[in-house]
GUBAKOL-387898 format. One record per residue (C-alpha): residue number from 1; residue in one letter; chain; z, x, y. Coordinates in nm, 2 decimals, always signed. Example, Ala and Ser with C-alpha at 12.3 -4.5 7.8 and 13.67 -1.06 7.14 Angstrom:
2
1	A	A	+0.78	+1.23	-0.45 $
2	S	A	+0.71	+1.37	-0.11 $
! end
This chain:
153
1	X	A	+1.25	-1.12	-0.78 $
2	X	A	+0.97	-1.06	-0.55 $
3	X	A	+0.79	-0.72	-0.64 $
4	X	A	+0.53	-0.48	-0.44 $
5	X	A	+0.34	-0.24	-0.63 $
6	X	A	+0.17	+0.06	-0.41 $
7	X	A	-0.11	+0.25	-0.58 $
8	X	A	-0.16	+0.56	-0.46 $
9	X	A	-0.42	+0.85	-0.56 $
10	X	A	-0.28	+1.17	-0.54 $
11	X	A	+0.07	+1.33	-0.62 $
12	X	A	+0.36	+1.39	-0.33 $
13	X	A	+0.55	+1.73	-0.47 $
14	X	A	+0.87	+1.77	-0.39 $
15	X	A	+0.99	+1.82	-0.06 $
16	X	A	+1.02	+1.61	+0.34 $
17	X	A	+0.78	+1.38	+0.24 $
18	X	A	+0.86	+1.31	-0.09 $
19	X	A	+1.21	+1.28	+0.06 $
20	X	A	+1.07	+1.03	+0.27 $
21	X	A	+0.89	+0.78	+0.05 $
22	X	A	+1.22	+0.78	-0.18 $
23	X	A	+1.46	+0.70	+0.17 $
24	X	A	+1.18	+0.40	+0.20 $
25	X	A	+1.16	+0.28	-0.12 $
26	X	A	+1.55	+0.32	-0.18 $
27	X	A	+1.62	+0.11	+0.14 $
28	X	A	+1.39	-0.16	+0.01 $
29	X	A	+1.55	-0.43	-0.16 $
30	X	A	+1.24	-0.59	-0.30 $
31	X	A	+1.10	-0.43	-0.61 $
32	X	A	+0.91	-0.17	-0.49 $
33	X	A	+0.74	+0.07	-0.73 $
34	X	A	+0.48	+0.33	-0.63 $
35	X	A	+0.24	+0.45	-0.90 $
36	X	A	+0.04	+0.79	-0.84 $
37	X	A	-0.29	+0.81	-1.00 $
38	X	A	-0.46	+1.17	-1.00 $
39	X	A	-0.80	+1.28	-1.07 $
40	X	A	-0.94	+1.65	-1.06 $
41	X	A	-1.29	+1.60	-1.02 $
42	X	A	-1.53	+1.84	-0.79 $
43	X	A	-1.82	+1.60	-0.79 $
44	X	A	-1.76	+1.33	-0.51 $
45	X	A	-1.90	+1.07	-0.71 $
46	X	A	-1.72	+1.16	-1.04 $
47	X	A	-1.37	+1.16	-0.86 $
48	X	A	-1.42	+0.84	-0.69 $
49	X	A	-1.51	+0.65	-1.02 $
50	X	A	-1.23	+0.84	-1.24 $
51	X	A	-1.02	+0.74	-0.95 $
52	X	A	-1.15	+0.37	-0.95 $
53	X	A	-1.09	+0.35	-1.34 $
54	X	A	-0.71	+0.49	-1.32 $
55	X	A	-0.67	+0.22	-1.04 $
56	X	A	-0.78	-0.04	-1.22 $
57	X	A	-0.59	+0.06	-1.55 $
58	X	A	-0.25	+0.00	-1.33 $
59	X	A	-0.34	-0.30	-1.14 $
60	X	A	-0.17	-0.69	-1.24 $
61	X	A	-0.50	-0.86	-1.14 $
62	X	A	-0.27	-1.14	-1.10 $
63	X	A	-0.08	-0.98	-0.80 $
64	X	A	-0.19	-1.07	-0.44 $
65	X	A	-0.40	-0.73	-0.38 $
66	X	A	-0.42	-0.62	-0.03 $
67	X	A	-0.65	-0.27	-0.01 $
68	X	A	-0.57	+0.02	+0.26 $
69	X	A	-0.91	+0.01	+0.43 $
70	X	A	-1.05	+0.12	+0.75 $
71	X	A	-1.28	-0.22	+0.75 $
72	X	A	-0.96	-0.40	+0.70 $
73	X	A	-0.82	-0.59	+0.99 $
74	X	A	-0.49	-0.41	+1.18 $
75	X	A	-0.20	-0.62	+1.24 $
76	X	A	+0.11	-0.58	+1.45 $
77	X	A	+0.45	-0.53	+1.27 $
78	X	A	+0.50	-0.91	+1.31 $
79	X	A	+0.16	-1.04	+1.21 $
80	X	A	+0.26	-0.78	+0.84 $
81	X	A	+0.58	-0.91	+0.80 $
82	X	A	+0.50	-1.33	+0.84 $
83	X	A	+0.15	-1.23	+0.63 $
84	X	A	+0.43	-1.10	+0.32 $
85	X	A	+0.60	-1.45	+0.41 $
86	X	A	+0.35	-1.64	+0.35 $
87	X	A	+0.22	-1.47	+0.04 $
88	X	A	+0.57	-1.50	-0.09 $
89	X	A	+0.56	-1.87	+0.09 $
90	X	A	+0.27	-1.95	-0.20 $
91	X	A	+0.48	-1.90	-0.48 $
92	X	A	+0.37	-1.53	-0.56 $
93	X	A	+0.60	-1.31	-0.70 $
94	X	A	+0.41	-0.98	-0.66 $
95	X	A	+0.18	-0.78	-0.38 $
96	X	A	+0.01	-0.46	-0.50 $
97	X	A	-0.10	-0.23	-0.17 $
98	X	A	-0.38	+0.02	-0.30 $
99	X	A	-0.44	+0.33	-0.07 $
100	X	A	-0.76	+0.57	-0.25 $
101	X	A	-0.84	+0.91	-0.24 $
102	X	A	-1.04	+1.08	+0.03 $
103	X	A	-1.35	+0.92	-0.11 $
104	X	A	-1.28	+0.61	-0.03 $
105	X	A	-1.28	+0.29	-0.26 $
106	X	A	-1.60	+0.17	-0.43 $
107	X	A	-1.75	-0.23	-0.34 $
108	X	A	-1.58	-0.29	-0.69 $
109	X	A	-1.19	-0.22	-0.61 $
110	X	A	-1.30	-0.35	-0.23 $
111	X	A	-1.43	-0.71	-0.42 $
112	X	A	-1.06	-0.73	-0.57 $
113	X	A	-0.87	-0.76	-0.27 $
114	X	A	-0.74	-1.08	-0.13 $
115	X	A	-0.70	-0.87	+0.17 $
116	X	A	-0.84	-0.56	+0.34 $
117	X	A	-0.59	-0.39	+0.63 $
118	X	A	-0.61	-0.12	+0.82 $
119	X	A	-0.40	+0.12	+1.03 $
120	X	A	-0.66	+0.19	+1.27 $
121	X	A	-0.99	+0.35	+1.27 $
122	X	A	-0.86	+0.66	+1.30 $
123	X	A	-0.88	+0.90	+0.98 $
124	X	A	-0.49	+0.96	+0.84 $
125	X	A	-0.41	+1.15	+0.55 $
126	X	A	-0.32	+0.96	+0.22 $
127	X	A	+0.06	+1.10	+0.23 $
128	X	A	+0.11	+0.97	+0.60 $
129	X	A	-0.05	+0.65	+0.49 $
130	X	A	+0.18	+0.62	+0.23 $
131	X	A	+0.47	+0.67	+0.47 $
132	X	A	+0.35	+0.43	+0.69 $
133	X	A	+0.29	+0.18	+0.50 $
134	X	A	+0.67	+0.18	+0.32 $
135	X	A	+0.82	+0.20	+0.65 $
136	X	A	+0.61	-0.17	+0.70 $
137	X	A	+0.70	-0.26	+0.40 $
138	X	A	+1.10	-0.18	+0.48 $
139	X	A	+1.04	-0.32	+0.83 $
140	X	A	+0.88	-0.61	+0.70 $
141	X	A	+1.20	-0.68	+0.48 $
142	X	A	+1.41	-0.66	+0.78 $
143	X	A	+1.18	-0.89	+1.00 $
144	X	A	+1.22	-1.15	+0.71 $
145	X	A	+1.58	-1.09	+0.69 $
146	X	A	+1.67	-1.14	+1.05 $
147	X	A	+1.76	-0.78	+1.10 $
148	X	A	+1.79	-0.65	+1.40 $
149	X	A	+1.59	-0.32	+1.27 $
150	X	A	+1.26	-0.43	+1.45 $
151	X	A	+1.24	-0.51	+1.81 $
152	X	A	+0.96	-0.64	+2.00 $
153	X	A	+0.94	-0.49	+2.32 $
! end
């Protein structure tokens, strides 16, 4: 079964946007598991590389790794969902998304990815990325399907 792994840094509490990922990730049926890493630095610096070091403790280096980045290219909801396709179309089995903290990522976890995308240059918080992100994921799914849940227009 084809899996997706999404790395986040930080913790949703309970409430709408919690909520929200769970609809997302529910209403997915590929594997979809998301793993919160937290770190409680001050120190910029400290918190990026405490973060860097949880992410790297909970990624499958052998998963295709595409990191949220705003040097990353953007792509239309198409362009995403034939991208999964042909990832899946190689014979992998699983896709880890990594979003960081508000630091950022270091060259390190940037040197990982077999991909870099971007929603834009525009500065989103992590949550909203999150939610973004799961509702490509889902709409990906249905573009792949043949669903009519995505329309071009």
């Amino acid at each position: 079964m084809f899996k997706i792994d999404v790395i986040v840094v930080g913790k949703v509490k309970k409430g709408s946007w919690y909520d929200l990922i769970a609809d997302y990730v529910t209403r997915t049926k590929w594997a979809l598991n998301v793993i919160e890493v937290e770190s409680k630095f001050t120190e910029a610096k400290a918190q990026q590389a405490h973060e860097q070091r949880l992410i790297l403790e909970k990624l499958d280096e052998d998963s295709f790794i595409i990191v949220m980045d705003e040097r990353g290219d953007g792509l239309r909801s198409l362009d995403f969902a034939h991208t999964i396709q042909k990832i899946q179309s190689t014979g992998a089995d699983k896709i880890t998304f990594l979003i960081g903290g508000a630091e950022g990522f270091t060259d390190e976890i940037r040197n990982k990815a077999n991909m870099m995308l971007s929603f834009g240059q525009q500065t989103w918080p992590h949550v909203m990325v999150r939610v973004m992100l799961l509702e490509q994921i889902y709409r990906a799914q249905q573009i792949i399907a043949g669903h009519p849940y995505h329309r071009e227009g």
